[in-house]
C-alpha positions in Angstrom: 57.3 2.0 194.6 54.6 2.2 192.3 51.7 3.9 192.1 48.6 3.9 190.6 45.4 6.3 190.0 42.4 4.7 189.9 38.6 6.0 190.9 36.1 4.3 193.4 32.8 5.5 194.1 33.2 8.0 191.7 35.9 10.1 193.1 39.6 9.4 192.5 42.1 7.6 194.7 45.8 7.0 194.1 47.6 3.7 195.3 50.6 3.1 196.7 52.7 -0.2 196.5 55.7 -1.1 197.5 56.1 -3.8 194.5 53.2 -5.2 192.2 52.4 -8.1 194.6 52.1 -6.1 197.5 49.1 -7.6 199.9 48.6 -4.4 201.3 48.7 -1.3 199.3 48.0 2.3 200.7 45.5 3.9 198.8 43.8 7.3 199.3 41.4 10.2 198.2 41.7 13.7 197.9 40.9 14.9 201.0 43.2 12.7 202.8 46.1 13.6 200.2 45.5 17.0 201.5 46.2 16.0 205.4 49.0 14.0 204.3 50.7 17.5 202.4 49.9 19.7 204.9 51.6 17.3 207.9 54.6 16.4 205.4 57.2 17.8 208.0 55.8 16.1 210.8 55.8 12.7 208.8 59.2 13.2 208.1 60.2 14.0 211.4 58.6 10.4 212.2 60.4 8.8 209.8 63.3 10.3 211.2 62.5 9.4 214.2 61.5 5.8 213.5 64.7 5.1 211.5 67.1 6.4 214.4 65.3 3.9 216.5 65.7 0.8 214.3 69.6 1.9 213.8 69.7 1.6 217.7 68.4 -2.3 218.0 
């Protein structure tokens, strides 16, 4: 993965990529880096969750 810190609007904003040509990347501020810390358990309970599924197919 990389990542990347960059700023927009004044205000800085990481970004995620899975590879440097990804079409998509993930980017986000500070306050949303927040909600993303303080859930961390339940978005790796969803991962869990998420890979059992796919192992099931």
């Amino acid at each position: 993965m990389i990542v990347e810190k960059t700023e927009y609007r004044g205000k800085q904003v990481l970004i995620l990529k899975r590879n440097e040509n990804d079409r998509y990347p993930f980017s986000f501020g500070y306050s949303k880096a927040k909600l993303i810390l303080e859930s961390l358990d339940d978005i790796k309970k969803f991962v869990e969750e998420c890979e059992k599924a796919e192992e099931k197919k």
